[in-house]
C-alpha positions in Angstrom: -3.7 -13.1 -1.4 -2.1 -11.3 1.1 -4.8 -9.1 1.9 -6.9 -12.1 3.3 -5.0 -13.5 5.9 -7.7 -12.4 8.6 -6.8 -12.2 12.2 -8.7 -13.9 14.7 -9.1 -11.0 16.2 -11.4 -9.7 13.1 -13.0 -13.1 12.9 -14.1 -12.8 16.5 -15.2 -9.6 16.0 -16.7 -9.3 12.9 -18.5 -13.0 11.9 -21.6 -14.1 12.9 -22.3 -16.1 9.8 -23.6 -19.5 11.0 -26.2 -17.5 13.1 -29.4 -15.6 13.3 -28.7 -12.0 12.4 -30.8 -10.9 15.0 -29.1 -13.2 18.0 -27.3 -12.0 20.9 -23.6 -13.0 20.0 -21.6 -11.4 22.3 -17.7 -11.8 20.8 -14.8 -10.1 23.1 -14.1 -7.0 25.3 -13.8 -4.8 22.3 -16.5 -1.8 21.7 -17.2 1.2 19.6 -15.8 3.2 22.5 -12.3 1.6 22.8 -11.6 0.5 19.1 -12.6 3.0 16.8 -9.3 5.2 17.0 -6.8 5.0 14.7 -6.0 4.6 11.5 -5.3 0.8 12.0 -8.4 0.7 13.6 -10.2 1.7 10.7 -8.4 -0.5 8.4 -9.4 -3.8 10.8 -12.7 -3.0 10.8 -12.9 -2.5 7.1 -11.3 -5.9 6.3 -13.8 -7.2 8.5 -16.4 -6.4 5.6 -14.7 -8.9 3.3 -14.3 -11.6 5.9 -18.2 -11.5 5.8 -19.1 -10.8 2.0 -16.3 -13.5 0.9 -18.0 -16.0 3.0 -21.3 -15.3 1.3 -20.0 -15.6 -2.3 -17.8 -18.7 -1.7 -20.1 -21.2 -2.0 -23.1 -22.6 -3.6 -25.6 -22.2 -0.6 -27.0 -18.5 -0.9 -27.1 -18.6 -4.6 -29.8 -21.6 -4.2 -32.3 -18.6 -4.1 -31.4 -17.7 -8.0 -32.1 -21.3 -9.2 -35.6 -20.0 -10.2 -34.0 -18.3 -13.7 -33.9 -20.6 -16.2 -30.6 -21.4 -17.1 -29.6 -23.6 -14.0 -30.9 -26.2 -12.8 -30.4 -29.4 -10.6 -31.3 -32.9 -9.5 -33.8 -33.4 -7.0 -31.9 -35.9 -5.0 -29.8 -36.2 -1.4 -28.2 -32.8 -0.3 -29.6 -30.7 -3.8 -33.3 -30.3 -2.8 -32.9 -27.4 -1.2 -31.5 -26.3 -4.6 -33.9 -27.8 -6.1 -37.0 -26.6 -3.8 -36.2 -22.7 -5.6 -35.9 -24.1 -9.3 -39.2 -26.1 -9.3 -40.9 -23.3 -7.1 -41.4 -24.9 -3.6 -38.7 -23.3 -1.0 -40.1 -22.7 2.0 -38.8 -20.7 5.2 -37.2 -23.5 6.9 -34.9 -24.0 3.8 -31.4 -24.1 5.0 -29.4 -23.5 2.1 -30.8 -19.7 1.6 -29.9 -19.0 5.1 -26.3 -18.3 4.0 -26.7 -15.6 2.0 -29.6 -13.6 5.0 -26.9 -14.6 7.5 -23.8 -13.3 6.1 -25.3 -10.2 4.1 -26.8 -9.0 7.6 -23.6 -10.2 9.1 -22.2 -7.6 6.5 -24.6 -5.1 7.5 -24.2 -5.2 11.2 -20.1 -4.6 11.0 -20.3 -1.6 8.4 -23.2 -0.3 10.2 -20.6 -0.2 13.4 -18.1 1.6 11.1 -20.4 4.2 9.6 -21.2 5.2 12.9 -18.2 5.7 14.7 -15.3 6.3 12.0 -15.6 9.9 12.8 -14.5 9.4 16.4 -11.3 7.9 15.1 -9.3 11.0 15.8 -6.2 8.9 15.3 -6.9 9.2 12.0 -6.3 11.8 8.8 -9.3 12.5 7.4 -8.8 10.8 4.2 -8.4 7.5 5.8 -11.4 8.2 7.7 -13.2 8.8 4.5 -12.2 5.8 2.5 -12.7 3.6 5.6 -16.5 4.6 5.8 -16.6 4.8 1.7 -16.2 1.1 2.0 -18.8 0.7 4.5 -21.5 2.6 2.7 -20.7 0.3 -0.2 -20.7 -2.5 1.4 -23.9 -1.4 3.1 -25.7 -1.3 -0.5 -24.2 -4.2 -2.2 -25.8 -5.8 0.8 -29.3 -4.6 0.7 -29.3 -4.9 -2.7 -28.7 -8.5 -2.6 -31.7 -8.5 0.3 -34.3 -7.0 -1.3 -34.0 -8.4 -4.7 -33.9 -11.6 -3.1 -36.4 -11.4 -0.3 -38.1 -8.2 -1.1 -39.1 -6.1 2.2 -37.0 -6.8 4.7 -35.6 -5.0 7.8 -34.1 -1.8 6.9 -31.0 -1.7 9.9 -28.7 0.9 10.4 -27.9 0.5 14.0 -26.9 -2.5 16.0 -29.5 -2.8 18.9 -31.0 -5.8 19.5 -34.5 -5.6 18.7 -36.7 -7.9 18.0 -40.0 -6.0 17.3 -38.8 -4.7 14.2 -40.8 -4.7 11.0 -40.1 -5.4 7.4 -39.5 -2.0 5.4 -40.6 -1.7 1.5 -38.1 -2.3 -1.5 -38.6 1.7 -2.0 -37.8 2.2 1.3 -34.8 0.3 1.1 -33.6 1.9 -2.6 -33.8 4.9 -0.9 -31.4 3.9 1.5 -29.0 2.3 -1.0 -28.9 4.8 -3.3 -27.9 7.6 -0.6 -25.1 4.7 0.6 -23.7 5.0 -3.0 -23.5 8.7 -3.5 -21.6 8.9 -0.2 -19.3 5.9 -1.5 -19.1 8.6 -4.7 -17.3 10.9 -2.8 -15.5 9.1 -0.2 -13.3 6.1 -2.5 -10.6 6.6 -4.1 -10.1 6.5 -7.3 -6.9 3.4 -6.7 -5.5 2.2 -4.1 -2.3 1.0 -3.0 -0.2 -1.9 -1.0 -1.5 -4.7 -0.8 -4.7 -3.2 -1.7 -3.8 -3.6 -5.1 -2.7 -6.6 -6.7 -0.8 -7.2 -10.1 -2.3 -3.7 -10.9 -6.3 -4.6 -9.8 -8.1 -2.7 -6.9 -8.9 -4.9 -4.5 -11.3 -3.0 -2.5 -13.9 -0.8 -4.2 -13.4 2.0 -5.8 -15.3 5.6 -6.7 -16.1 3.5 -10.1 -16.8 0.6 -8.4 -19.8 3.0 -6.5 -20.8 4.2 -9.9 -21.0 1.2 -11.4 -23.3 -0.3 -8.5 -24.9 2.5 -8.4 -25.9 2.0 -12.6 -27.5 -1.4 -11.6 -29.3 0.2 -8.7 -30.7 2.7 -11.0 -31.0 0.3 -13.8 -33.0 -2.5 -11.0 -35.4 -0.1 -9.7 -36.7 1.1 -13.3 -38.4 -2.3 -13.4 -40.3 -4.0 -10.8 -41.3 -3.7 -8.2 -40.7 0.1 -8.0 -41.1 0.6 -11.7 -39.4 4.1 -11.7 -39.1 4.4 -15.4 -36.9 7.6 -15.0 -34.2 5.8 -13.3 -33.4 4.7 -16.9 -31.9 8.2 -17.6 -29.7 8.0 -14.5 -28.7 4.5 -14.9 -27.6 5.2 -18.2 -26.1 8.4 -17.3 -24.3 6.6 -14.7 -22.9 3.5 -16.5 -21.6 6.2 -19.2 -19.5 7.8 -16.5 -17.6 4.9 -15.8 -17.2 3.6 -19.9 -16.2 7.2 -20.6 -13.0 7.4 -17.5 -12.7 3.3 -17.5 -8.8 4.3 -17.8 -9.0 6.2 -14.6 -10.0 2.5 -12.6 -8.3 0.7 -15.3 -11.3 -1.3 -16.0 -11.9 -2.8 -20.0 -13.3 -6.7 -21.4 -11.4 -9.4 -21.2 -9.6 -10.0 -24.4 -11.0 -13.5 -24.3 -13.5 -14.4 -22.5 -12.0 -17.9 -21.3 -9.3 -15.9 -19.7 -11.5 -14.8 -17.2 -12.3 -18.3 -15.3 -8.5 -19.3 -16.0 -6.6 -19.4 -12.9 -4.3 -17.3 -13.9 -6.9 -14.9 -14.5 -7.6 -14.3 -10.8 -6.6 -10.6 -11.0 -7.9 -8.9 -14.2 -9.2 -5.5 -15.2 -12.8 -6.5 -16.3 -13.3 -7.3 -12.0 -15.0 -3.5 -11.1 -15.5 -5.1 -7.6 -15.0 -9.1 -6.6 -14.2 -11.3 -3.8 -10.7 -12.6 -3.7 -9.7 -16.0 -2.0 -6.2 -17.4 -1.0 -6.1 -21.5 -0.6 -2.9 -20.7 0.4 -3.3 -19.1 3.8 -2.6 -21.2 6.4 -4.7 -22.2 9.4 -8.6 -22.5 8.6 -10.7 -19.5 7.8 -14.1 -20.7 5.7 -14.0 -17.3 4.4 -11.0 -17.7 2.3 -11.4 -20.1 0.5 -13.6 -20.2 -2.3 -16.0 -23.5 -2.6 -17.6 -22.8 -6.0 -14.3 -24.1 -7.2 -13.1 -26.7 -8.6 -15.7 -29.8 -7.4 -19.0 -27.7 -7.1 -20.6 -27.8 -10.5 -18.0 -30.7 -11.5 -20.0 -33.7 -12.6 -20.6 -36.6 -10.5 -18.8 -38.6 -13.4 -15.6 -37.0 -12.4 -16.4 -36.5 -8.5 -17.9 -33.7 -8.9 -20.9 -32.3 -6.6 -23.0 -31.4 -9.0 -24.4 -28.4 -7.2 -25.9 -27.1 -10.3 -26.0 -27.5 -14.2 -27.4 -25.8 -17.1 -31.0 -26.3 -18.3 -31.4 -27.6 -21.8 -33.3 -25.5 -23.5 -31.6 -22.2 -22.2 -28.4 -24.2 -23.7 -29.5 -25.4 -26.8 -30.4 -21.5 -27.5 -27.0 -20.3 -26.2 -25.2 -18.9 -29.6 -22.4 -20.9 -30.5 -18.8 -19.5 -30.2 -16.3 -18.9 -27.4 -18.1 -17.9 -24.7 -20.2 -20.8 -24.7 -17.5 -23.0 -25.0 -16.0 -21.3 -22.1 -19.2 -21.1 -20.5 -19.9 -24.9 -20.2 -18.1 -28.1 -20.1 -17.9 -29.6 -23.5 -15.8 -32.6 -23.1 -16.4 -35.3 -20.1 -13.9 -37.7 -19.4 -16.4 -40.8 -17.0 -14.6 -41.4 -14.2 -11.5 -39.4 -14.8 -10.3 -41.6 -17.5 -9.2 -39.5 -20.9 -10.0 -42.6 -22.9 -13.5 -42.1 -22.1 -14.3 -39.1 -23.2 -17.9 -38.2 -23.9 -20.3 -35.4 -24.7 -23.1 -34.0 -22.3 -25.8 -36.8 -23.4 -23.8 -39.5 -22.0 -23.2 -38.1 -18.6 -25.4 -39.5 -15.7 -27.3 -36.3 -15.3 -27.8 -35.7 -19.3 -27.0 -32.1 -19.0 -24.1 -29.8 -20.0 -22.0 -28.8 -16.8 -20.7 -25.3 -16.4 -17.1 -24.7 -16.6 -16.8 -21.4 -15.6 -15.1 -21.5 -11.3 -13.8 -25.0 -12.5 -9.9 -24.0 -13.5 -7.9 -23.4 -10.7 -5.0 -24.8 -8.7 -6.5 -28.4 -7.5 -7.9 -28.9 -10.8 -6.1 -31.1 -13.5 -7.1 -30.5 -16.7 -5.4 -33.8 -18.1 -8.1 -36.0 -16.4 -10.9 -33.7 -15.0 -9.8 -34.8 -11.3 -9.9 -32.3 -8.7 -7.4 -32.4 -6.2 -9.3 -30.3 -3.4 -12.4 -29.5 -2.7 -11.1 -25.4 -1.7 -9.5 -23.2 -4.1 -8.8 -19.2 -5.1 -11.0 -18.6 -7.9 -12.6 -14.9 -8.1 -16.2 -14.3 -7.6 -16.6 -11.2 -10.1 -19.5 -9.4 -8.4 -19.8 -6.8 -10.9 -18.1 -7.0 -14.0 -17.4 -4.5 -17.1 -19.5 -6.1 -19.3 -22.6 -6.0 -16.9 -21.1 -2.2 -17.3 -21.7 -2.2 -21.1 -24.9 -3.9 -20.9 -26.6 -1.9 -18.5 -25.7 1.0 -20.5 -27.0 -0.1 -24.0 -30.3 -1.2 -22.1 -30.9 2.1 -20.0 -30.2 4.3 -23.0 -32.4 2.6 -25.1 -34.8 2.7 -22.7 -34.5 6.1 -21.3 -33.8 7.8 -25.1 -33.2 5.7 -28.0 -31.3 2.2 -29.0 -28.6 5.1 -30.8 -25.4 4.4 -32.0 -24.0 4.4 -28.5 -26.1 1.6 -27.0 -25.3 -0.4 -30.0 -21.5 0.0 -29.6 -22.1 -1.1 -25.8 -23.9 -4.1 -26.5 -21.3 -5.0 -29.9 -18.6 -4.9 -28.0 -19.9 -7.9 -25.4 -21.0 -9.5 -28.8 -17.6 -9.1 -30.4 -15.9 -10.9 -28.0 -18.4 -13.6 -27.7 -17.9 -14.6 -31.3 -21.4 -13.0 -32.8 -21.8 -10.1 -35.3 -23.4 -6.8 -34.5 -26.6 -6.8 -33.1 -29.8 -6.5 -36.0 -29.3 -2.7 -36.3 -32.7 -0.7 -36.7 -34.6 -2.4 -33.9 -37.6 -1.0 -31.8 -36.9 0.1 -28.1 -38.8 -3.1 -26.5 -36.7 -5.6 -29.4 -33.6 -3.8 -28.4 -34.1 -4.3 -24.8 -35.3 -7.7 -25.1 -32.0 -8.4 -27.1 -29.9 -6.9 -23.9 -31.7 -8.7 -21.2 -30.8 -12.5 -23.5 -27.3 -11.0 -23.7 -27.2 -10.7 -20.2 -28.1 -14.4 -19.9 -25.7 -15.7 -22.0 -23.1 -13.7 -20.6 -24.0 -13.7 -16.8 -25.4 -17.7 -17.6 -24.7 -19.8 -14.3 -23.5 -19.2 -10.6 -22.3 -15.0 -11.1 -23.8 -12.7 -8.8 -24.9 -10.6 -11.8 -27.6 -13.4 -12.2 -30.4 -13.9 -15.0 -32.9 -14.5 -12.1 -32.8 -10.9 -11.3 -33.7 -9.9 -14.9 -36.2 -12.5 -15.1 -38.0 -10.7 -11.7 -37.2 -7.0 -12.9 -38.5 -7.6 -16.6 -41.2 -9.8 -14.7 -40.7 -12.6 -17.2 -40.3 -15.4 -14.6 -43.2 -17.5 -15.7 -42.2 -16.9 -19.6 -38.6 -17.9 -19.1 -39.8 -21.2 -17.2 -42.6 -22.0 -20.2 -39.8 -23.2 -22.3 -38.4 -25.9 -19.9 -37.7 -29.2 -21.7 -39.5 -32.6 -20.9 -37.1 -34.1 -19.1 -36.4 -31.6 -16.4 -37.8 -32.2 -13.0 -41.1 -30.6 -13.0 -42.4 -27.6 -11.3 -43.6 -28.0 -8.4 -45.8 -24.9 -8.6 -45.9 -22.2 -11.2 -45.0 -18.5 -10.9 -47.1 -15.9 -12.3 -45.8 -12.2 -14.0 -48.8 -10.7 -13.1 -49.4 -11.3 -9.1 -45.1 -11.9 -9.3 -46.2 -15.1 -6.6 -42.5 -16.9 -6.1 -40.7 -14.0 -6.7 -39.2 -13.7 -3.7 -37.9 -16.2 -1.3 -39.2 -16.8 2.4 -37.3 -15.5 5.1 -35.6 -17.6 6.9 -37.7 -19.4 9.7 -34.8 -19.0 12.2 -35.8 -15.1 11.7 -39.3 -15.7 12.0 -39.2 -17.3 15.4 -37.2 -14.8 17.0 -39.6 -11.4 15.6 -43.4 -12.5 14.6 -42.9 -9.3 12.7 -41.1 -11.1 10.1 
């Protein structure tokens, strides 16, 4: 879209995605003194945040570290080991594909760090769009940490930009702290809608006051498990989640009719998106962060040249419910080697595993024959959708109260349109809960940012999950334990390490 057409002016001030957070990188003339006046001033330096965040959600790299759930997996061949080194529980700190992620979420950090502390001095400015500008930041701030420290667990807590290389890795409560106060501000500084071209076919582009609640639910909802185990954030997760189902119509957020519609390509803009990164193939000149590389030849199959970045684990398959969203959700039809005639199921491919289809529909790709025409495309990466909305409602008010009528309705309506009946009504708290948390899997199952490895490391059920892994995956390499949580968290990156021996 429009929106994404990136100056280089931004891209020279605001990337540093291929390097070492804490490097010198030096960029142009520009400084927090000189730029920071105006209103267009502000708006540059905001869509500077989205250069960086699309260009950690565009590809497979950074979401190696969430191969440990058990609903993906890989081959441990050529360019995949480093996928492979999280699922079979060997990554170490000189992996490389993990690097994208610490790169370009600090990356993230370091530019709305720059606009939080200096969007007042744009006296240029109303105060509104001083406001809104920062609200952005702040949000961006959190959704950044938040990926961190569920990811790599302590980590360096940075809210200026000096070079310093003595600093030290601050505690996941430390760091909650810090994200929950980002998302209060956010609260009060988005809007409610925007406007322009910051809204397309009737879909916010940019986040919104509900987009702040609803991060802020998951927040909550993450820190009443481990490692903080703060039980009481139940109350306010669920208190939080209800705010935005109870004025969805004020951010125009709802489900998707059908679920299929929401990995169609012409589903790019819908209302079930409370936040996402948007791509444009379309924009001319080359600018990585654009483009989105999850789609169309990422999780294709190598039988229709595909890259076969990732694929779905058997037995997390075979105990998917039937219905459409699991015929949405995976590929069920192969055609070997593009040819229609030769159409098979998922036992007959060369990797003997169902694909996921979810990121595959999209301009390049020809549904006729399978082939994929490009190896770049537009597809949306949902970061948080309405259903993770829902869910995290039903789950926190069980938790936190009761499994009443309410958190039945929430978790009905994600069944409803998944093609199952009501949930077993009657259940305990822990049976309810344990019900949400598979829902969440079969919904969230694959490459989404709203991941089952994060519930499998919050409910600490890594080592359970990864019990019931069929034969013929590769094996593990080591095996994680819920009780000392060893291989919860990945390494951080060696780069890192070398530069501050406080890492």
């Amino acid at each position: 879209m429009k929106l994404h057409k990136i100056a280089p002016l931004l891209l020279l001030l605001f990337t540093a995605c291929s390097k070492d957070f804490l490097k010198e990188d030096p960029r142009s003339n520009l400084t927090p003194d000189n730029f920071y006046k105006t209103s267009d001033d502000l708006n540059m330096a905001a869509i500077g945040l989205y250069t960086q965040l699309n260009g950690a959600f565009n590809q497979s790299a950074g979401f190696s570290t969430l191969w440990g759930g058990d609903d993906i997996t890989v081959a441990r061949a050529g360019n995949k080991i480093s996928y492979s080194d999280f699922d079979t529980y060997q990554a170490n700190s000189s992996n490389d594909r993990m690097t994208n992620w610490w790169s370009y979420l600090y990356s993230t950090i370091k530019s709305a760090n720059s606009l939080i502390n200096n969007y007042q001095n744009a006296t240029g400015a109303t105060e509104d769009a001083r406001n809104q500008a920062a609200g952005q930041a702040y949000f961006f701030r959190a959704l950044s940490y938040f990926f961190l420290t569920r990811t790599w667990g302590p980590v360096p807590l940075i809210t200026d930009n000096k070079v310093d290389y003595t600093r030290t890795k601050a505690a996941p409560s430390d760091i909650y702290t810090l994200i929950v106060a980002d998302l209060q501000k956010a609260e009060t500084m988005l809007p409610d809608g925007w406007d322009g071209t910051k809204k397309q076919s009737g879909v916010d582009i940019p986040p919104t006051r509900g987009s702040a609640k609803a991060l802020l639910a998951n927040v909550y909802l993450t820190m009443a498990g481990w490692p903080l185990k703060q039980t009481d954030k139940y109350a306010l997760a669920a208190a939080k989640a209800k705010e935005v189902i109870d004025n969805k119509a004020t951010w125009g957020y709802d489900l998707q009719t059908n679920f299929a519609d929401l990995w169609k390509k012409t589903g790019k803009f819908n209302h079930e998106t409370v936040f996402g990164c948007y791509y444009n193939v379309n924009v001319s000149g080359w600018a990585w962060e654009n483009y989105n590389m999850l789609t169309p030849n990422a999780y294709a199959p190598d039988d229709e040249g595909g890259w076969g970045d990732g694929y779905a684990e058997i037995n997390f398959y075979k105990k998917f419910p039937a219905g459409p969203r699991k015929d949405a959700t995976y590929q069920m039809v192969y055609f070997l080697n593009n040819d229609p005639n030769n159409a098979v199921d998922w036992t007959k491919v060369q990797h003997k595993h169902p694909y996921f289809f979810k990121f595959r529909d999209d301009d390049a790709f020809n549904p006729t024959n399978h082939v994929n025409n490009n190896w770049i495309g537009s597809h949306t990466v949902p970061i948080i959708r309405y259903a993770e909305v829902l869910l995290t409602y039903a789950e926190a008010q069980a938790m936190s109260a009761s499994a009443d009528a309410t958190a039945y309705a929430a978790i009905n309506l994600v069944r409803k349109r998944a093609g199952l009946s009501d949930l077993v009504a009657g259940l305990s708290q822990s049976a309810f809960r344990d019900s949400v948390i598979a829902e969440r899997g079969w919904e969230f199952a694959g490459v989404e940012p709203a991941a089952r490895w994060y519930d499998l490391i919050r409910t600490e059920t890594v080592k359970k999950a990864n019990s019931d892994r069929d034969a013929s995956e590769e094996p593990l390499k080591n095996i994680p334990d819920d009780a000392t949580h060893t291989f919860y968290w990945a390494p951080i990156p060696i780069g890192d390490q070398q530069l501050n021996s406080n890492l």
